[in-house]
Structures are given as structure tokens and as C-alpha cells.
N, C-alpha and C positions, 0 to 999 in steps of 0.2 A: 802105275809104277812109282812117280813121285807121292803117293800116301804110303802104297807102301816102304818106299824107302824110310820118311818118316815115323811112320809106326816102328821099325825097325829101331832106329836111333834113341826113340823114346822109351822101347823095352829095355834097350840093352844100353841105356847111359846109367852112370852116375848121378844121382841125383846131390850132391854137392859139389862135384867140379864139373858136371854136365858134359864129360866127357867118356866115349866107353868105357867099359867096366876093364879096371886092371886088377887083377888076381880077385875077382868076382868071391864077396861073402857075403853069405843069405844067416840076418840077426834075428833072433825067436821070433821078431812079431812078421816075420815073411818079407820085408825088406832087403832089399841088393846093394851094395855100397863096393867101391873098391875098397881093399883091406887099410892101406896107408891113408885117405880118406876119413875112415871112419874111426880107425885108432886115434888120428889126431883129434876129430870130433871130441871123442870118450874122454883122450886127452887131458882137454878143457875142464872138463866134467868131475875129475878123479877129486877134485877139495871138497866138491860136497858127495861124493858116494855113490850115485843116483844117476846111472846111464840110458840115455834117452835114444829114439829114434828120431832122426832129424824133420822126419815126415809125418809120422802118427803121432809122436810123440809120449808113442808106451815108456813108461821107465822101465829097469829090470835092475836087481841086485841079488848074485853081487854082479860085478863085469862082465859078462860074455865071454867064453871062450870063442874066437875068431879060425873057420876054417876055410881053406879054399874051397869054392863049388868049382870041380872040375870042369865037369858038364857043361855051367853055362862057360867057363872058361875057355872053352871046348868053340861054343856056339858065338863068343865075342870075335876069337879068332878067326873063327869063318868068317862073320861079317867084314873083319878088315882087310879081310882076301881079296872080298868085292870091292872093297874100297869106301865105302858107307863109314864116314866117319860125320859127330857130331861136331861139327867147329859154328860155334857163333859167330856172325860179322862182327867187325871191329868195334862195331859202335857199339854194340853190346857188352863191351869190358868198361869197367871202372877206371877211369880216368883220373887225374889228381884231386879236381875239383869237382867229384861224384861220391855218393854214398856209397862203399861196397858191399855185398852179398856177407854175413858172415860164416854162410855152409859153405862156400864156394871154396875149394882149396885151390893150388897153383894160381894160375890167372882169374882173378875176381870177378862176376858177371856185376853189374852195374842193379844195384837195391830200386824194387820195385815200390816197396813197402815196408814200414820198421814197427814193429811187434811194440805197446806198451807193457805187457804182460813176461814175453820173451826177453824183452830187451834185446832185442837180435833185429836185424834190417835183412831180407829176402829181396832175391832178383824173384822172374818170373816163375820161374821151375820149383824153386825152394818155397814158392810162398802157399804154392799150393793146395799144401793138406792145412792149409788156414781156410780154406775155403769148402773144401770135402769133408775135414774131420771135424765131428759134433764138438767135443769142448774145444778145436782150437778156432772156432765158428764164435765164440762169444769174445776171442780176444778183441784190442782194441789196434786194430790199424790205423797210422799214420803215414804222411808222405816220409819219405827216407831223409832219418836224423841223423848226426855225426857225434849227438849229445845225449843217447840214450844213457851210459855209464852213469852220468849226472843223476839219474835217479834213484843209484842204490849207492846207500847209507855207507861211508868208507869208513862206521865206526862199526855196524853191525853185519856189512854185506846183506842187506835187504834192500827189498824195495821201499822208498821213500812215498808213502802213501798217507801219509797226513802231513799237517802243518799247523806250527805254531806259533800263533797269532802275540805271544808275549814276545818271543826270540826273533819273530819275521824270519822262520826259515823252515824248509821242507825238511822230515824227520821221518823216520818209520816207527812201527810198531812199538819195537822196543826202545826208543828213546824215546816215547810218551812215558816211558813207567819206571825210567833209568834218570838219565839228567834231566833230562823234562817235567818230572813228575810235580804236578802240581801246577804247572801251567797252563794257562787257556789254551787245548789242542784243539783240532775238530779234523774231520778228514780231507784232504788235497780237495777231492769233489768241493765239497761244502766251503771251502775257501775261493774254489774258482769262481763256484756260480757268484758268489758276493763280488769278488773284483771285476769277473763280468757284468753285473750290474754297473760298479762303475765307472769303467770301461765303457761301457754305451752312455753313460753318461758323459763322461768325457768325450767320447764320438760325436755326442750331438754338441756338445758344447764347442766343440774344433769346428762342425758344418755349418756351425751357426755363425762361429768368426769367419769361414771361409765364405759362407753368402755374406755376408757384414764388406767385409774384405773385395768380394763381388761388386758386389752395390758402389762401395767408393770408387771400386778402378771404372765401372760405367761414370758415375758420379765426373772422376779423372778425362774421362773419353770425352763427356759431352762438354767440361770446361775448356777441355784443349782444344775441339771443335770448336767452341765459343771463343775463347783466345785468336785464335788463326782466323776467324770469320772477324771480328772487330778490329786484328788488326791489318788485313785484308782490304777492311773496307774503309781505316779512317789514310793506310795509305793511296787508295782512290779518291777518296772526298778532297785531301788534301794536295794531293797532285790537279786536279780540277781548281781547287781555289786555286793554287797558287799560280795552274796557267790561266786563270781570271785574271790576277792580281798582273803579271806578262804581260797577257792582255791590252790591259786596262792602258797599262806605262810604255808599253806601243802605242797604244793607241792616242796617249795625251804628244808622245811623242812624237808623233806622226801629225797630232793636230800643232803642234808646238813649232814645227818645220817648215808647215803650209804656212803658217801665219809671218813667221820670218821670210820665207821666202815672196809672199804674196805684198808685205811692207815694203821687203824690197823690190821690188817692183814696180813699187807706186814712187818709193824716193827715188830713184835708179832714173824711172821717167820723167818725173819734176827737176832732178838735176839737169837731165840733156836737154829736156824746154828750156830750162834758164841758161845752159850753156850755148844750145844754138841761136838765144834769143840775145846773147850777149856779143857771140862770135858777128851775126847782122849789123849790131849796132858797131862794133868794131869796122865792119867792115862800109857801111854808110860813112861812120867819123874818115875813116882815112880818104873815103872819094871827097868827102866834103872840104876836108884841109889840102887836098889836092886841086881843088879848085877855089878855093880860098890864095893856096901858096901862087896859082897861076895870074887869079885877080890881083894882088900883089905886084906882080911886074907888069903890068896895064900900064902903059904911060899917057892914053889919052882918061884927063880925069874926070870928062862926061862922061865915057866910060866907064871909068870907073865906081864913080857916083849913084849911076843909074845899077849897076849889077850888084854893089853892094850888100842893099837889103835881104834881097832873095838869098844870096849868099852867107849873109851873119845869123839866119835866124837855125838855132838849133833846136832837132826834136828835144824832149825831154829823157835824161838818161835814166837807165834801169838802176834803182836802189840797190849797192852791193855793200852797204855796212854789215848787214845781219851776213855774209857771208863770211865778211873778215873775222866778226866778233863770235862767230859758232864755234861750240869747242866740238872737239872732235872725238864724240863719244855716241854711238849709234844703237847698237844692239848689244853691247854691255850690259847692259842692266838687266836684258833676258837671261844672258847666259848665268849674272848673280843669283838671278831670281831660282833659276834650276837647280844652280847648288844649293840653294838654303834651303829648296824642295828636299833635294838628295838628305843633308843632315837631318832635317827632318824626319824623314822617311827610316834612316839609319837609327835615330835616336828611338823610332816608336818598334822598327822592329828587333831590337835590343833590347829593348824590353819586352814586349812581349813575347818575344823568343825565351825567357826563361819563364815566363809563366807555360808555354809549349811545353816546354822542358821538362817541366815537373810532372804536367800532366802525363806526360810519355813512362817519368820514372815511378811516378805514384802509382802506375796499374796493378791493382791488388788482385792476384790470383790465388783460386782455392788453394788453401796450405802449404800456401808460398812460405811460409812463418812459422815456426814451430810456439806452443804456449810457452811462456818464462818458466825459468825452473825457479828462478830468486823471486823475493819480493822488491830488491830492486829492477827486475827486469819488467813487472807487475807495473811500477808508480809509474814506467815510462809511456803506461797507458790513460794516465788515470784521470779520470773527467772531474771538471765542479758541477756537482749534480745540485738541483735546488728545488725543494716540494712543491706544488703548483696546492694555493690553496681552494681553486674552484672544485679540485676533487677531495678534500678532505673531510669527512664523516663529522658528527654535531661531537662526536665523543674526542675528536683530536684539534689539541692546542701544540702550532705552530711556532718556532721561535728561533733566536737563532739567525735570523736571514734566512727561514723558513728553509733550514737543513736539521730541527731538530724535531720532536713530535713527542708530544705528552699525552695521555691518556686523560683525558680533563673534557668532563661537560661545557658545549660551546653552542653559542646561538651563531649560523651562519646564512647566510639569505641565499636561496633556493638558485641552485643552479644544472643544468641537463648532465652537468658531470662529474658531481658530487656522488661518492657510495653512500647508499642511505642505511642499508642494512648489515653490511660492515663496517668495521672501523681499521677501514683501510682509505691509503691515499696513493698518489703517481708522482712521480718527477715531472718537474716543466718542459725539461729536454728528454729531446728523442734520444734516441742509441742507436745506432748505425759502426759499421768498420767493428776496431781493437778499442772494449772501453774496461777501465776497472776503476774501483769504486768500493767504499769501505764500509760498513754499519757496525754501529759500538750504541748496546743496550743494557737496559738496567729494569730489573722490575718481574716481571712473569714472563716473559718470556718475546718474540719478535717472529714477525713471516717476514723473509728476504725475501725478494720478488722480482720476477720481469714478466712485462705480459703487452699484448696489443693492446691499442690505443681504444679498440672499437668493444671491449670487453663490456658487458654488461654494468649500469650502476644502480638501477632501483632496484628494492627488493633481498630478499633471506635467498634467492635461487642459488642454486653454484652456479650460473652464469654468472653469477658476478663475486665468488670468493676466488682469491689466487688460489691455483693448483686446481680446482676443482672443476676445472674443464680443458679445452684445446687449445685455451689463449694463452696461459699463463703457466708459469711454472714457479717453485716456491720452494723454497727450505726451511720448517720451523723448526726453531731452536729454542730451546728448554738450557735451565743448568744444567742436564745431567744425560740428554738425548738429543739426536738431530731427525729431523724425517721428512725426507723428498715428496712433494705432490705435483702431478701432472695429470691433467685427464681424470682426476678423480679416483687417480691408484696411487696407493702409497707405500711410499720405501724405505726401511729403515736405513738409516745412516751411521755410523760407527765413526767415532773420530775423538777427538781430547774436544772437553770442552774449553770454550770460551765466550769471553763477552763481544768480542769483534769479530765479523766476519765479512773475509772480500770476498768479490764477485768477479768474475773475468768471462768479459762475453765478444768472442769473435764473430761477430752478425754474418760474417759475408761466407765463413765456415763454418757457420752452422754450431760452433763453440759456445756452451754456459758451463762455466765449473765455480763453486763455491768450496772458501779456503777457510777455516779455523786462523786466525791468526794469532800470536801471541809473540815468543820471543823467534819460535819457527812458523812457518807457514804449510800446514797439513791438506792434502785434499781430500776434501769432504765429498761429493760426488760430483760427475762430467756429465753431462747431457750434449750429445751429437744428434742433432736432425735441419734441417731446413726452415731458416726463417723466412716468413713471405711478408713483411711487413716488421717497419722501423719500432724496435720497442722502448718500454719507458720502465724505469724502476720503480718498483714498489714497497710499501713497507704495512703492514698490518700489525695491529698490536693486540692482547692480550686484554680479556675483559680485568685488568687490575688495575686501579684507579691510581694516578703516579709512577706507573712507570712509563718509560722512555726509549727513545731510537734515535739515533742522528747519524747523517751520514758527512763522515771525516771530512776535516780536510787533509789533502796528503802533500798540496804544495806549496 
């Protein structure tokens, strides 16, 4: 019974407001439409002539006369007796922020699909005979636009089917051959497929920053892990020393204590020997002047005479000079002695608490830093670099303070790190952190350079020319070109020329950029990757005998 109710609904709707047939008319090509419906439809249609079926999409000229079919009029009204009406759920109507139907009259059904061909947007019902009828089988279906209008021409009312690559703008037919005429057209297609190309160019080019982009924030993850792990563990190590160092100042402390106290002890007990040894004699002298004072009043002086001796002889008394003449200073001099520890102690860790100090502020994190935009922001990098002549080739004269380099036949006595097959040399100092550094040449031409220490020196191999392998990287400069080598690929470079060119290399980020310098300072290209080893500047020169390289001073 529910098919056929639907079957039922499906005969006798509207197929523009999808709802039953009101005053049911049947159009030459066998179509049902209600009258108000499809008059509006025709409506539309009346500026160009040419009245269509909404559904086959037969034309017919001239207009149709519009009659009511009784009959089925007859048979709509039966159905609504039963009560069989066609009502879409809610969600099936057009919303404000939805494409609507453009057959759908009254309440809009919500656009299934939008016609390129039609320029017209169909719910489900309307889109139909796009799918059943042969030519409207070739149109081109799209999801539901709100900007279909946008493709017919509002100087010609056509469709807008080519485009012109002089004006940059979608045209039709006839403004190729009206104001167009003579411009480079070609058709809409043929200009897509081309920006589609690059378009996917572009695609890959954004996936390529966005794995780039990838790579850094893992790059970010593992530094910040790194970050949090070092500084995790130096405040470990350092809570350790310093309850050592606790420790330790207990522990002297403790030893410092025993020792006082254990002196005292020993004087504590030598004083009461000497006090009860003196209190004895005190206390002998008064018996003895007690019998002394008695002998004294004796009146027989045989008596006397005879007891005398025994009585006058005195033991010998205990030495108490050293006691009167002691000054009275005991454990004084410990207690000085501990403060001049303390000041001591105060004085060293004041100082070296701002060596701490630094260490703590100095922690260079990944691109903590941004690179300078100025040249002054540049010089607050800038190293005194100086050529190391045990690496200098037979064909380069040093001079200068061994910061300039000539191209000049040289007898040099053989050493493991000299280049023999180019005529290239190294700086003496390493590079490490933020360094910049300047080179000003004259002559045929100069390779800027940085490269590992362990790089190749005997020999015509590219193991051992800059750029032309994994160690090193290089910029030569011509009067009138620049061009990157690395790895043995090379890049052309675009910039103004010049005779000076700086170098800015953040080691710890992975930073080399080379700058044109003159009255501005230009970048010439940036190399981002991963240094695993401290590198050294280099400079190679040009087989032209007299010319020259030196690198500036800048302070």
C-alpha cells in the first residue's frame, strides 16, 4: 500500500513545485504541470521566444496554448479525498544558506545539482530528465552553485565560453569578434586545463612548504624535548653539587666544632689541675703559718729552737707569672679564621656566580633569533677571520696578515692540508653559533665558501672542490652572474652584482645565507639544513693570474 501510495504521488505531482497537480495541463510533448506553474516557467522564457519543457526539454514555438485537463483534474481531486498529498520533509526545502531548485515554484526544494549548460540548479525531482533524457545526458553537472548567472555575458546574454588571455577575463562568443577582436582568446576549457596545470603546480609547491613546515615543527619538538631534557638534568647535577658543596661546609663544620670543643677539653682540664694543685698549696701554706703563728708564742726556747727547722722549711711554690702575664684571647683567632673562610668563600662564589649566570643566559635555542634585516644588525656578528696558510694551493700568495689572497705562482713545503689541485684555501678559525664575515674581490672572478674541516685536499676529484660534494657549499661570483653549488647541483642565482659579498651563517640553525653587498645589502640565496661539524671559510679563486680575495675588516 505504501508503493502504491507513492507511485500515486509521483503520477499526479507537479514536477516543479512537487506538489499535486492544480488545474492539471498536459504541454504538446505529453507533460503535466499545474497551469500557474508552468505559465510562470514560460514566463521566464518569453525574452528569448523559445518555450521549453522543464523535464525533456522539447522547445515549441510559438507559446502553447494552456488548457485544463479535466479528467486528470477530475482524478487529483480523488486523490486528495484520500488524503495522499505530496509534502516533502522540512529538510528538503531551501534554506537561507542553501542553493534553491530553480523549477520549484512556491516553497523551493533545496538544489541537488546545478546545470553548466542550463544554468539552472535542480532538487531531486527536477533533475531528473538530466539523467533519462539523451541530450540532457551530455550536460555538465555540478554540486549546487549560487553563481551560475556569473557565466552569461551581461553585454550579450550568452554563455561565457571562452576567455581572454590579453583582458584576463571570461567572454563569449561574441565578444571574441566585437571588443575582443584581435586578442589572444582560446576557449574557457583550454584556459582551465593550463591554470590547472599550475594549479597543481602550485599544490605541489604549498605540500612541499607544508612537509618543509613538517620537518621544522618535528625539528621544534625534538629541540624542545632537548631543551627540557638539559635543562632538567643541569637542574639535577646542580642541586647534587651544591648539596656536595652543604655537605662538604657541614661537614668542615662539624669537623671545626669537635676540634674546639675537644681543645677545650684539654685546657678546661689543665686549668683545674693547676687550680686544684694551687688551691693544695694554699691550703698546706695556711696549716703551715698556722703552726708557724703557734711556734711563735712558745716561750720555752729549747722549744723553740729545736721545732724551728722542721717548721721554716718551705716546699717550693707553683710558678704563677705565666698566669698573671696571659692575655686573655683563646679561641678567637678560630672564630677570625672562619670568617676570612666566609669572605673568601663570598668573594669566589660572586664570581663565579656570574660566570653561572651567563652560562644559564647564553643557552642558544633553535631560532631563538631571527636573521638581521640591516647590515648593521649583520656587523654585530662579525668574526676576524684569518687564512690558515698550511691549506693554501702553490698558485695562492697570501698577504695582508694572511686575510688577502692573490692568485700568484708560489713554492710552499708540502703539508697533509694543503689543496693541491685547486686553488683553494680555509680559514684558521672554526665557525660555530652567529658569524658574519665579508669578501671583496677583484679579477676573474671568487668561490665564497664554507665547508667541513675533513673535506678532501689531494687531487682534481670534487671531493676536494667547494660545492661539489656533501662537505661544502659555495657561491661563485662572476661580474655579471652568481651560481650556488652544493652536492655537485647547481643553482642559478639572480641578484645585482657586486664586488663584496657577506656571508651570515647560524651553525646551531642550520643558517647560510650570502648577501650582495653594496650601498644595500641584497640576498642572494639561504641554505637551511643541519650542520654536523664546526665549519671553516673558504675562498677559491679563478685560474686569472692577479686577481684577488680578501676578507674585510668590519671592526
Amino acid at each position: 500500500m505504501a508503493q502504491k501510495d507513492q507511485l500515486d504521488r509521483e503520477t499526479f505531482s507537479c514536477s516543479i513545485c512537487l506538489d499535486l497537480l492544480k488545474d492539471p495541463v498536459a504541454i504538446p510533448c505529453g507533460h503535466s504541470y499545474c497551469m500557474s506553474c508552468i505559465k510562470g516557467f514560460w514566463d521566464e522564457e518569453d525574452q528569448r521566444k523559445i518555450y521549453s519543457c522543464p523535464q525533456c526539454r522539447q522547445a515549441f514555438t510559438p507559446r502553447p496554448v494552456l488548457v485544463k485537463n479535466t479528467m486528470l483534474a477530475a482524478l487529483v481531486e480523488q486523490l486528495k479525498k484520500t488524503g495522499l498529498q505530496a509534502a516533502p520533509a522540512d529538510h528538503c526545502y531551501a534554506g537561507p544558506e542553501d542553493v534553491a531548485c530553480d523549477v520549484c515554484t512556491g516553497r523551493k526544494l533545496k538544489a541537488l545539482k546545478s546545470c553548466l549548460v542550463c544554468l539552472a540548479s535542480y532538487c531531486e525531482k527536477h533533475l531528473q530528465p538530466h539523467y533519462d533524457v539523451a541530450p540532457l545526458k551530455k550536460h555538465k553537472l555540478v554540486d549546487p552553485s549560487e553563481k551560475l548567472q556569473e557565466n552569461i555575458c551581461s553585454r550579450h546574454d550568452e554563455v561565457m565560453k571562452m576567455f581572454c588571455r590579453t583582458d584576463q577575463q571570461s567572454i563569449c562568443y561574441l565578444c571574441s569578434v566585437d571588443e575582443h577582436k584581435g586578442h589572444d582568446t582560446v576557449s574557457a576549457a583550454a584556459e582551465r586545463t593550463e591554470r590547472q596545470r599550475e594549479l597543481e603546480v602550485s599544490r605541489q609547491n604549498i605540500q612541499q612548504i607544508i612537509q618543509d613546515r613538517e620537518k621544522d615543527v618535528k625539528l621544534l619538538q625534538q629541540e624542545l624535548k632537548a631543551v627540557n631534557h638539559s635543562a632538567d638534568k643541569a637542574v639535577e647535577d646542580s642541586e647534587k653539587i651544591f648539596t656536595e658543596l652543604i655537605r662538604l661546609i657541614q661537614k668542615r663544620s662539624s669537623d671545626v666544632k669537635q676540634q674546639i670543643r675537644s681543645q677545650q677539653e684539654t685546657e678546661v682540664s689543665r686549668v683545674k689541675e693547676l687550680q686544684e694543685k694551687l688551691e693544695q698549696e694554699i691550703t698546706e701554706l695556711k696549716r703551715k703559718d698556722a703552726e708557724l703563728k703557734q711556734l711563735s708564742h712558745t716561750e720555752d726556747h729549747n722549744q723553740f729552737l729545736h721545732n724551728y727547722p722542721s717548721l721554716s722549711q718551705l716546699s717550693e711554690p707553683t710558678d704563677s707569672s705565666s698566669i698573671n702575664i696571659r692575655p686573655l684571647r683563646y679561641f678567637e683567632d678560630v672564630t677570625a679564621a672562619v670568617s676570612e673562610l666566609r669572605d673568601q668563600l663570598q668573594d669566589i662564589l660572586r664570581e663565579k656566580w656570574t660566570n653561572i649566570s651567563l652560562s644559564v643566559t647564553e643557552v642558544d635555542v633553535l631560532l631563538s633569533e631571527a636573521e638581521p634585516k640591516t647590515r648593521a644588525g649583520f656587523l654585530k656578528y662579525s668574526r676576524e677571520i684569518t687564512l690558515d696558510p698550511n691549506t693554501a694551493n702553490t698558485y695562492l700568495l697570501l698577504s695582508d696578515g694572511n686575510r688577502k689572497v692573490t692568485c700568484m705562482r708560489q713554492f710552499y713545503s708540502h703539508h697533509p692540508d694543503r689543496f693541491i689541485g685547486y686553488h683553494q684555501v680555509l680559514s684558521r678559525e672554526s665557525l660555530t653559533g652567529r658569524c658574519y664575515w665579508e669578501v671583496e674581490w677583484r679579477g676573474g672572478g671568487v668561490h665564497v665558501a664554507v665547508t667541513y674541516k675533513n673535506i678532501s685536499r689531494a687531487g682534481n676529484s670534487k671531493e676536494c672542490g667547494f660545492g661539489f660534494n656533501d662537505k661544502s657549499w659555495m657561491l661563485n661570483c662572476n661580474t655579471d652572474s652568481y651560481t650556488f653549488w652544493f652536492n655537485n647541483i647547481q643553482t642559478p642565482v639572480s641578484g645585482p652584482g657586486s664586488s663584496r659579498v657577506g656571508v651570515y651563517l647560524d651553525h646551531r640553525a642550520g643558517i647560510l645565507s650570502f648577501y650582495s653587498v653594496s650601498e644595500t645589502m641584497t640576498l642572494l640565496h639561504r641554505v637551511q639544513t643541519t650542520f654536523t661539524q664546526p665549519l671553516y671559510a673558504g675562498l677559491r679563486l679563478c685560474y686569472n693570474f692577479g686577481a684577488t680575495a680578501e676578507l674585510c675588516k668590519l671592526k
